[in-house]
C-alpha positions in Angstrom: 41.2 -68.2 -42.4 40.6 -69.4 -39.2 38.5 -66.5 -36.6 41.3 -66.4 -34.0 44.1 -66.0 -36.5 44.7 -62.2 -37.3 45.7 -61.0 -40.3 47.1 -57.4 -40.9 46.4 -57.0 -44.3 42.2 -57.6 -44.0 42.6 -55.3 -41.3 43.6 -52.4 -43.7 40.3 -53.7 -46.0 36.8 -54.3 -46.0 34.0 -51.6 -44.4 33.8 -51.1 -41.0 31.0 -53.4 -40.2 32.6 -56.4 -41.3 36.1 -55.3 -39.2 33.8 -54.6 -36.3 32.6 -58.3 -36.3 35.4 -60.0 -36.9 36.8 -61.5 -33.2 40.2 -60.4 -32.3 42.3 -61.5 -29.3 42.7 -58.7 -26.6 45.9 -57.9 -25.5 44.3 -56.3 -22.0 43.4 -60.8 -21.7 39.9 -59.7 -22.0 37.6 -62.1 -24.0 36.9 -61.8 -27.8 33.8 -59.7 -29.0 34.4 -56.9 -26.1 35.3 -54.0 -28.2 37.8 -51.5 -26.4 37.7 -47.7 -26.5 36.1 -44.6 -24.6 32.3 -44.2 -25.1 32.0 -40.7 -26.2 28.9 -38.9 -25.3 26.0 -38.9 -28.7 26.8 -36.0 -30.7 30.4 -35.0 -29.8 32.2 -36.3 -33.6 35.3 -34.7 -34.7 36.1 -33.7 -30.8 38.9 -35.3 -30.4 39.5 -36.1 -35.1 38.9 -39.3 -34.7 34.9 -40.3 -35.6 34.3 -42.5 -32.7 34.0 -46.5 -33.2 36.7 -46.4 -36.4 39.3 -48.7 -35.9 43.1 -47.3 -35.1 45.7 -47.3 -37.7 48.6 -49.8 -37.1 51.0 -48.6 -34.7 48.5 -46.0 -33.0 47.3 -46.4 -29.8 43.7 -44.6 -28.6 44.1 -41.4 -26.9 42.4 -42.7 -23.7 42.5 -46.0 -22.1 39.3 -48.2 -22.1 38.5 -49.4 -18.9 37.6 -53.6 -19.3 34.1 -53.8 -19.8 33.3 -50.7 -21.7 32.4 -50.2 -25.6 33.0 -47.0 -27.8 30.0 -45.7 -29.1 29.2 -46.8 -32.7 28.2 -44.5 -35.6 24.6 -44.9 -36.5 24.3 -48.1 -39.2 27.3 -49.8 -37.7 27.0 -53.2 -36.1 27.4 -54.1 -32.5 28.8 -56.6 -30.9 26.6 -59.8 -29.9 24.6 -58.8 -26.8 24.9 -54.8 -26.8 22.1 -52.6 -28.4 22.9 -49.7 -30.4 22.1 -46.4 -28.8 18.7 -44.4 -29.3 18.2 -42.2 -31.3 15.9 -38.7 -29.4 12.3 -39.9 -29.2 13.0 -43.3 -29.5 11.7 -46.3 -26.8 14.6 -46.4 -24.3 16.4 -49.7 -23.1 14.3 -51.4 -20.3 15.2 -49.8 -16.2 16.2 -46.5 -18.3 14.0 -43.3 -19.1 14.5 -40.9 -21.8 15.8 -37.4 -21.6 12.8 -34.9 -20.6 12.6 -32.3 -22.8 12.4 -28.7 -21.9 9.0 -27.8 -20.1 8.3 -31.7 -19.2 8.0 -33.2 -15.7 11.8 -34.0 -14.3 13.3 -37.1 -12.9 11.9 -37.5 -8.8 14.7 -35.6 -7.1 15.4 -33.3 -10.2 14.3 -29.6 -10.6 13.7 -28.1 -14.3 15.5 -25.3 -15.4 12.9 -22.4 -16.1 12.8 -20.7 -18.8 13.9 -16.7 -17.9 12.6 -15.5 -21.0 9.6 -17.4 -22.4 8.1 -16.5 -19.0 8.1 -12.7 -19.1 7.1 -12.8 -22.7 3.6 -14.8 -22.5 2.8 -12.9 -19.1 3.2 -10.0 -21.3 1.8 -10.7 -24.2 -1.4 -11.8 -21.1 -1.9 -8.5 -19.8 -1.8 -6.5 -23.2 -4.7 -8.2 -23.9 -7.2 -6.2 -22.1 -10.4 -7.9 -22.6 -12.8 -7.9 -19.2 -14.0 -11.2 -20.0 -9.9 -12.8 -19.5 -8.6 -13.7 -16.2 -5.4 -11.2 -14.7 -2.1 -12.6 -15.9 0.4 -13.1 -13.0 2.6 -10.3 -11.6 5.9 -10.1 -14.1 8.9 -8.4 -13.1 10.5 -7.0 -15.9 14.2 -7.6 -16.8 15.5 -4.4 -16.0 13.4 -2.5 -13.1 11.7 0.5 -14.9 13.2 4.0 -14.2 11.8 6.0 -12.0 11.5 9.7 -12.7 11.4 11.1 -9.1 14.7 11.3 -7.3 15.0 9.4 -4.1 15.4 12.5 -2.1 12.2 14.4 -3.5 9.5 13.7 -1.2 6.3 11.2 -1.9 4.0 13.9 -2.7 6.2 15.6 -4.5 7.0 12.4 -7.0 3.7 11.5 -6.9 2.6 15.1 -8.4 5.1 14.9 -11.0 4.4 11.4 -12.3 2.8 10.9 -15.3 -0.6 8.8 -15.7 -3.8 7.9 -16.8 -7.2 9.0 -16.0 -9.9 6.8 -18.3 -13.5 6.8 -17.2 -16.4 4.6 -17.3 -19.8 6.0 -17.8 -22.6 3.9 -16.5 -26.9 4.3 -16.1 -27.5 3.1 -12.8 -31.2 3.1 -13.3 -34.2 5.0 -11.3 -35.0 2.4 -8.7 -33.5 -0.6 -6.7 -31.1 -1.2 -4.4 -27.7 0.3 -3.4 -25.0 -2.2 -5.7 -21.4 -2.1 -6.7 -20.0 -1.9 -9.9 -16.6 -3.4 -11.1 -14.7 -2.4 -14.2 -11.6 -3.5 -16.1 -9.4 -0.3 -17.6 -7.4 -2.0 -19.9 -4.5 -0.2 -22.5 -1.2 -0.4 -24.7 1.2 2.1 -25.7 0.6 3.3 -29.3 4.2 5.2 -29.4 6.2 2.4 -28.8 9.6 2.0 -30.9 11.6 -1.2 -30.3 10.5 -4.2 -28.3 7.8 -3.5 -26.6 8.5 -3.5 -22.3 5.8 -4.4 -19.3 5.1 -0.5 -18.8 4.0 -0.5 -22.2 0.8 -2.0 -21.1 -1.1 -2.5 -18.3 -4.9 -3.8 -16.9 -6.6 -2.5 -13.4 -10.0 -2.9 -12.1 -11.8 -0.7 -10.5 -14.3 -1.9 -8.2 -17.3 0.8 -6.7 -19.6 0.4 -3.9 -23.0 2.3 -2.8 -23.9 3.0 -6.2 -27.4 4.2 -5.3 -30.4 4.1 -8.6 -31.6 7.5 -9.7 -28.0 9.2 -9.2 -27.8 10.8 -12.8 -25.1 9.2 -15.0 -22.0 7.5 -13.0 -18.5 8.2 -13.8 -15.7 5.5 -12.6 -12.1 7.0 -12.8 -9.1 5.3 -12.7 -5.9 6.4 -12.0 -3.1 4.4 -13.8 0.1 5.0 -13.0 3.2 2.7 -13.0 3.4 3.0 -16.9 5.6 4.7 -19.3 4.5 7.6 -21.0 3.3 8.5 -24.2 -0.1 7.9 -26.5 -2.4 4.8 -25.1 -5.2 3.3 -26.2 -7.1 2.5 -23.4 -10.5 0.3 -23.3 -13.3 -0.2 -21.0 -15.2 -2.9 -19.5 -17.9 -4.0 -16.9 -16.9 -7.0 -15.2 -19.8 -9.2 -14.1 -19.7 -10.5 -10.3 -21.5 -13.1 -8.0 -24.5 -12.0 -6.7 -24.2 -8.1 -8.5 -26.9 -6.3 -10.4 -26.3 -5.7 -14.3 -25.9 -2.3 -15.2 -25.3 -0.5 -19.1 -23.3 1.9 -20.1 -24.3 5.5 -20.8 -25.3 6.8 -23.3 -27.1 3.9 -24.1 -27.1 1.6 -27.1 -28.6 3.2 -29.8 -27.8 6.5 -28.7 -27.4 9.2 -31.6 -23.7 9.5 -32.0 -23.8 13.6 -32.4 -25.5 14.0 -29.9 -24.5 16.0 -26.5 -25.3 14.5 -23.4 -24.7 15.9 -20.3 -25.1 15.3 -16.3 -28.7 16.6 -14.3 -28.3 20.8 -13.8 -26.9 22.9 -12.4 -23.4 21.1 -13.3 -23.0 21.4 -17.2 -20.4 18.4 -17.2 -20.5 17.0 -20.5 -20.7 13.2 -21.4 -18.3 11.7 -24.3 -21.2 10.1 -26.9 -18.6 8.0 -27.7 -15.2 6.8 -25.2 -12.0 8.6 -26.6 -10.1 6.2 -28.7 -6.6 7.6 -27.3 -5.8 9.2 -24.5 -2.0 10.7 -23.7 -0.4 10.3 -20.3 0.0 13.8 -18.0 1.1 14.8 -14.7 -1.7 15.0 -12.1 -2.7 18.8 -12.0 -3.3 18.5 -15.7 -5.8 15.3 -16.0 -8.6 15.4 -17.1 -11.2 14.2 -14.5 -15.2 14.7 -15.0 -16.6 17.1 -12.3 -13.0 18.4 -11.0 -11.5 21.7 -12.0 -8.1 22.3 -11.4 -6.5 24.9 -9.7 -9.5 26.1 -8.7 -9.0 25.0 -4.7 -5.9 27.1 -4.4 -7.3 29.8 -7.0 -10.3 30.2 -4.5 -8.7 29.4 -1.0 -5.9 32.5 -2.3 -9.1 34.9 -3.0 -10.4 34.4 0.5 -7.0 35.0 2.3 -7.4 38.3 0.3 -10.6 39.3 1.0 -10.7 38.2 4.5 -7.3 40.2 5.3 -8.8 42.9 3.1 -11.6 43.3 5.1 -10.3 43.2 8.9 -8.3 46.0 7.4 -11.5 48.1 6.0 -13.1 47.3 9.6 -9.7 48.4 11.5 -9.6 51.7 9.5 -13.0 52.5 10.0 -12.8 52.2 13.3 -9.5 54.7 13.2 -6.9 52.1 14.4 -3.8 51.1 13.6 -3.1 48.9 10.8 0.4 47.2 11.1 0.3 44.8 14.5 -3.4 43.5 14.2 -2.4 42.8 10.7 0.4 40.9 11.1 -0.8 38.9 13.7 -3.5 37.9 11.8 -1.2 36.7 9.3 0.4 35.1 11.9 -2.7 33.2 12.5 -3.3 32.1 8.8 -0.3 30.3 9.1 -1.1 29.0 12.5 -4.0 27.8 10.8 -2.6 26.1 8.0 -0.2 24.3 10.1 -3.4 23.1 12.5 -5.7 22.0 9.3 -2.1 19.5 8.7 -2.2 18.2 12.3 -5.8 18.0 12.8 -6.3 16.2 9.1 -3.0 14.1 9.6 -4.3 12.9 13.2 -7.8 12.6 12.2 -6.5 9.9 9.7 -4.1 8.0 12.3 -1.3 9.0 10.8 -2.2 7.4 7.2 -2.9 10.2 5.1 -0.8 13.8 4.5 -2.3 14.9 1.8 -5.2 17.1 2.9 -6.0 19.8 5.5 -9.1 20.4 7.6 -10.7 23.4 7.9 -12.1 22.5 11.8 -8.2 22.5 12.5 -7.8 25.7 10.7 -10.2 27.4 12.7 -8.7 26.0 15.6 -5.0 26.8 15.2 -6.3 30.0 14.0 -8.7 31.3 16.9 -5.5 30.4 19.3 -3.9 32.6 17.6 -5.7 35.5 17.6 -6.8 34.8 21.2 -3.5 35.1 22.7 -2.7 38.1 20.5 -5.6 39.6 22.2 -4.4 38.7 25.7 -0.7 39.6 25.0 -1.8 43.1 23.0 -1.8 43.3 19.6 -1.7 47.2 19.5 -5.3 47.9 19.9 -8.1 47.0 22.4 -8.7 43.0 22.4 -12.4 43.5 22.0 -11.4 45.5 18.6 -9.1 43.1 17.3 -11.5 40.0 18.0 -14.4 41.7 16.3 -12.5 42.8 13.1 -10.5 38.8 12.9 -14.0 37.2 13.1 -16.3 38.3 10.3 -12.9 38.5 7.8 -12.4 34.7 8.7 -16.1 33.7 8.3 -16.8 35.6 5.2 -12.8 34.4 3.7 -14.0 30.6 4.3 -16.9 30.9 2.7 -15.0 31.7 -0.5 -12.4 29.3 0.1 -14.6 26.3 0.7 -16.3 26.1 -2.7 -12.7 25.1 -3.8 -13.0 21.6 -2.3 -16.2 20.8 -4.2 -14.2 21.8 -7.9 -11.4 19.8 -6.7 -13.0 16.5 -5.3 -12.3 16.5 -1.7 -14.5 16.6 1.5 -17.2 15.1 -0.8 -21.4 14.4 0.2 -22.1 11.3 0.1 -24.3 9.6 -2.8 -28.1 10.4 -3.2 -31.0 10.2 -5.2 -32.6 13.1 -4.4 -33.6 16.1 -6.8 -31.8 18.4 -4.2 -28.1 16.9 -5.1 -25.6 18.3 -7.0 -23.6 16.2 -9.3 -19.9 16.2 -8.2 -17.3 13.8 -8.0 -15.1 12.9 -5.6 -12.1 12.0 -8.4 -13.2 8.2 -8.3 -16.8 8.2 -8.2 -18.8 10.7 -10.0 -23.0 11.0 -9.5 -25.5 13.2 -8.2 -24.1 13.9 -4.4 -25.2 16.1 -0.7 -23.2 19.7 -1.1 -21.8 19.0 1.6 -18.7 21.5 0.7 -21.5 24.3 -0.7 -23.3 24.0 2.5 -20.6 24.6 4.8 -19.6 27.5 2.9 -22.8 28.3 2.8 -23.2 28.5 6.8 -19.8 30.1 7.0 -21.2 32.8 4.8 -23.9 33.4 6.7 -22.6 33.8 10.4 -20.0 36.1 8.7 -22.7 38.5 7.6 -24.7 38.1 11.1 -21.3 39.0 12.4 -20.6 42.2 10.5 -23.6 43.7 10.9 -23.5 43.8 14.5 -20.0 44.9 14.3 -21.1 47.6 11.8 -24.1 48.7 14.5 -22.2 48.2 17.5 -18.5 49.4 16.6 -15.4 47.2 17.5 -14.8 48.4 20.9 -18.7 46.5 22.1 -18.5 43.9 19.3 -15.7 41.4 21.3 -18.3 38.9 22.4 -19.5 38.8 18.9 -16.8 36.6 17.4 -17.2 33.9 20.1 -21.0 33.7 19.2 -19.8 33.8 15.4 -17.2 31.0 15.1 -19.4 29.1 17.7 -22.8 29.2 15.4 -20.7 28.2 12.8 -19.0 24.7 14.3 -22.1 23.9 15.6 -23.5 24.3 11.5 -20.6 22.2 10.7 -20.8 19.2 13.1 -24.9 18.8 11.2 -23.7 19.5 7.4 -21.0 16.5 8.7 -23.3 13.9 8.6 -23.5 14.2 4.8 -20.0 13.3 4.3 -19.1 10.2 2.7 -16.1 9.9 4.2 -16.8 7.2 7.1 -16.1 8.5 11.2 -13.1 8.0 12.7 -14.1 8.8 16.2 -17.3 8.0 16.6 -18.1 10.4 19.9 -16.1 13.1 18.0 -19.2 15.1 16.8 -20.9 14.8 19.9 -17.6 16.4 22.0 -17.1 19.2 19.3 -20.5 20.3 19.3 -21.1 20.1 23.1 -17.9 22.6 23.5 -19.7 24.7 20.7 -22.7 25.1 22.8 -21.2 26.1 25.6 -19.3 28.6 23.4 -22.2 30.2 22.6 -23.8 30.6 25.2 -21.1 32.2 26.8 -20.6 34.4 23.8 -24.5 35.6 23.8 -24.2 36.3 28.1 -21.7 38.2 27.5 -23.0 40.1 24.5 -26.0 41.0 25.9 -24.4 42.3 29.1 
C-alpha cells in the first residue's frame, strides 16, 4: 500500500504504535508526521475519557482544536514522531535549555520563591526545644498555630495577672568554692509536660537560661531560681544544666559527686534551709504566693508588716492612756498617717525606679508620707497638746518597723549584697541565693533600737516635755539607714541621693537635741 494512500480499515487495526507511525495527510495542509491534538499536562488521564495520544474513532472530532505545530502527549511506551522526544519521566535528565521541577525544600528557579512548609516548621522547632539538653543550641522562636490562652482577663491589672499565673520555680544548687575571684554562672532550666493528652503544643515545653553575676567564693552553697512562666500547667519534668562560657570559671554542683544520697545537707547557720541530695524529678506548676523558693517564706512580709501596725497603734494608745488623754482623734489620725505612709512608700519606690517598677514600697517613703502626716495633725490639733501626740506617734512607729522589716528578708526584697564573710546570713533575694549583708535585719535592728531610746525618755519625761524627742528619734534612725544602705545590692539610682538624705538628717538632729535639752 503506498504511505500517502489511507486506508480506513487499517485504521480500525493494528496497536497504536504502528497507527502512530504511519504518515497521514493533514486536512489543516500541515505536513505529514506532525501529529494533531492538545498536549495534556503529565498525569491528567481519564480527565476529559479519552487517554491522551489514542487515535479518534471515525466520525469524531477532538474536543479541542490543535493549534499547527503542537503534539498530544503520548502514553509512556508509545512512539513519537521523527524528531520529538518523549517526555521525562520525575528524576529523569531533562531536554537540553530546560531544568527539572524542584522538589519541595530545593533551591527555586532565579526569580521564584518556595512555598514554606506551615507545618513541618512548627513541628521540628518543637520537637528542638523539648529537647532540653545544656550542651544543644536554642531552637528559633515558634509561634504556635493557635496563640495560647491566656488566663488573666484583659481588664485585670498586670500585677494582678501576674499573681495569678501559674509557673515554675526549679533551682540549681552550685559550690562556688572558698577562694578566687567574683565569676558568673549560667544555667539551662530545661522541661516537658508529663500530663499531656493529645498532640502535644509549644507550652507543653520550654528551655530558659539563667545567667548570674558576682558570685563571690566562700558564699555557702548557691541557689539559681528560675521563674518559668509562659507554659501550660500541669506536672513537668524539669532538668538542670551548667552552661560553660568564654572566658568563665568551672564550677560543680552541690552536693557534690559522691555525695551520700540520704544524707541532709543544709546551708551555713543560723538559716536551717535544707538542700535536696538529690534535684526533684517532677515538679507541678503553682501560682506565685505558693512556690516554693529556697530562703523565702511566704506570707510572712504581710504576716509581719500587719503585727507591727498592731503593736505600733497598740502602743501610742498605752502611752496616750497613761498619760490620761483622749483616745479617738490622735488615734485616727495616726491611722491616717499609715495610710499616708503606704501611699508615699508607692511614690517614693515607683520614682526611685523611674517609673519602671510598681511592685514594691520603700520604707524611707513611708516614713516620709507618714511624719507629714502627723506633723500637720500636730499643727492643725489633733485633740491633745502637739508635743503629746508627737511623742506617743514616734516610739509606736520605730518599735512597729522594727517588726515589720524582718518581713522583707523572709520574702526576698531589699536584699544585702553577696559576701564571704562569717558574719553573713544566707538569704536569697528569689534569684540568687548565698550567704548575704542583713541588710533588712540591720535596719530593723536600728529601728528597734531608737524606738527603745525613744520610750524611755518619754516614759521619764512624760508626753507633755517629750515633743523634741521624736525629731531626734526618726532622725537617728535615717541617718542608721543611709550607712546600713551601702550593703544593698541593689545598684544607686541617684548617686548624691544618700549624701542629701543624710545631710537633712543631721540637721534634724541637731535641732531635735537643742531643743530637747532646752
Amino acid at each position: 500500500m503506498p504511505p500517502t494512500k489511507k486506508n480506513r480499515k487499517s485504521n480500525r487495526r493494528g496497536n497504536p504504535a504502528s497507527r502512530a507511525a504511519q504518515p497521514r495527510t493533514r486536512r489543516d495542509g500541515a505536513p505529514p508526521g506532525v501529529p494533531s491534538g492538545p498536549a495534556p499536562a503529565q498525569g491528567a488521564q481519564g480527565v476529559q475519557g479519552v487517554q491522551g495520544g489514542q487515535g479518534v474513532p471515525p466520525g469524531l472530532t477532538s474536543p479541542q482544536t490543535t493549534p499547527a505545530g503542537l503534539a498530544p502527549a503520548k502514553a509512556p511506551g508509545q512512539n513519537m514522531p521523527p524528531g520529538l522526544a518523549p517526555a521525562r519521566a520525575a528524576g529523569q535528565n531533562p531536554p537540553a535549555g530546560l531544568a527539572p521541577a524542584k522538589a519541595a525544600g530545593q533551591n527555586p528557579p532565579a526569580g521564584l520563591v518556595p512555598a514554606k512548609a506551615t507545618a513541618a516548621r512548627p513541628a521540628a522547632a518543637a520537637s528542638g526545644r523539648s529537647r532540653g539538653t545544656a550542651e544543644a543550641a536554642p531552637p528559633e522562636t515558634v509561634e504556635p498555630d493557635t496563640p495560647p490562652v491566656s488566663n488573666a482577663d484583659d481588664d485585670v491589672p498586670k500585677w494582678a495577672a501576674k499573681a495569678v499565673e501559674e509557673l515554675l520555680t526549679p533551682t540549681y544548687w552550685l559550690d562556688p568554692g572558698e577562694s578566687g575571684e567574683p565569676f558568673s554562672a549560667t544555667v539551662r532550666f530545661s522541661g516537658r509536660r508529663t500530663d499531656v493528652t493529645g498532640k502535644l503544643q509549644p507550652r507543653d515545653s520550654f528551655w530558659q537560661e539563667e545567667t548570674v553575676d558576682g558570685i563571690i567564693p566562700g558564699s555557702g552553697p548557691v541557689a539559681i531560681t528560675a521563674e518559668v512562666r509562659g507554659i501550660n500547667p500541669g506536672e513537668w519534668t524539669v532538668t538542670a544544666r551548667s552552661v560553660a562560657r568564654v572566658g568563665g570559671r568551672p564550677y560543680r554542683s552541690y552536693p557534690p559527686p559522691g555525695h551520700d544520697p540520704a544524707g541532709v545537707y543544709r546551708v551555713p547557720p543560723p538559716r536551717r534551709v535544707e538542700i535536696p541530695a538529690e534535684p526533684a524529678a517532677t515538679i507541678h506548676t503553682s501560682t506565685l504566693l505558693r512556690s516554693k523558693v529556697p530562703g523565702i517564706v511566704r506570707y510572712a512580709y504581710a504576716t509581719l508588716v500587719g503585727l507591727g501596725v498592731l503593736v505600733g497603734l497598740g502602743l501610742e494608745a498605752l502611752l496616750l492612756s497613761h498619760g490620761h488623754y483622749s483616745l479617738f482623734r490622735p488615734m485616727l489620725f495616726s491611722v491616717i498617717a499609715i495610710l499616708a505612709g503606704v501611699i508615699g512608700g508607692k511614690g517614693w519606690y515607683v520614682a526611685v525606679h523611674r517609673g519602671k517598677k510598681f511592685d514594691g514600697w520603700c520604707i524611707q517613703g513611708f516614713v516620709a508620707g507618714a511624719a507629714v502626716v502627723v506633723a500637720a495633725a500636730a499643727l492643725a490639733g489633733p485633740g491633745i497638746p502637739a508635743g503629746a501626740f508627737l511623742a506617743a506617734a514616734a516610739p509606736a512607729l520605730l518599735i512597729g518597723m522594727s517588726i515589720g522589716r524582718p518581713g522583707c528578708f523572709w520574702a526576698g526584697c531589699c536584699t544585702g549584697r553577696p559576701v564571704a564573710a562569717r558574719w553573713g546570713i544566707w538569704s536569697s533575694d528569689r534569684r540568687l541565693g548565698c550567704r548575704r549583708a542583713p541588710a533588712q535585719l540591720l535596719e530593723a535592728l536600728s529601728a528597734l533600737i531608737s524606738g527603745v531610746v525613744v520610750l524611755a525618755v518619754v516614759l521619764a519625761d512624760g508626753l507633755a516635755r517629750s515633743g523634741p524627742v521624736a525629731v531626734v528619734g526618726l532622725a537617728a534612725y535615717t541617718l542608721a539607714r543611709q550607712v546600713i544602705l551601702g550593703l544593698r545590692a541593689e545598684p544607686r539610682v541617684w548617686q548624691y541621693g544618700r549624701r542629701v538624705t543624710g545631710a537633712i538628717a543631721v540637721l534634724a538632729l541637731i535641732a531635735g537635741i537643742i531643743l530637747l535639752v532646752k
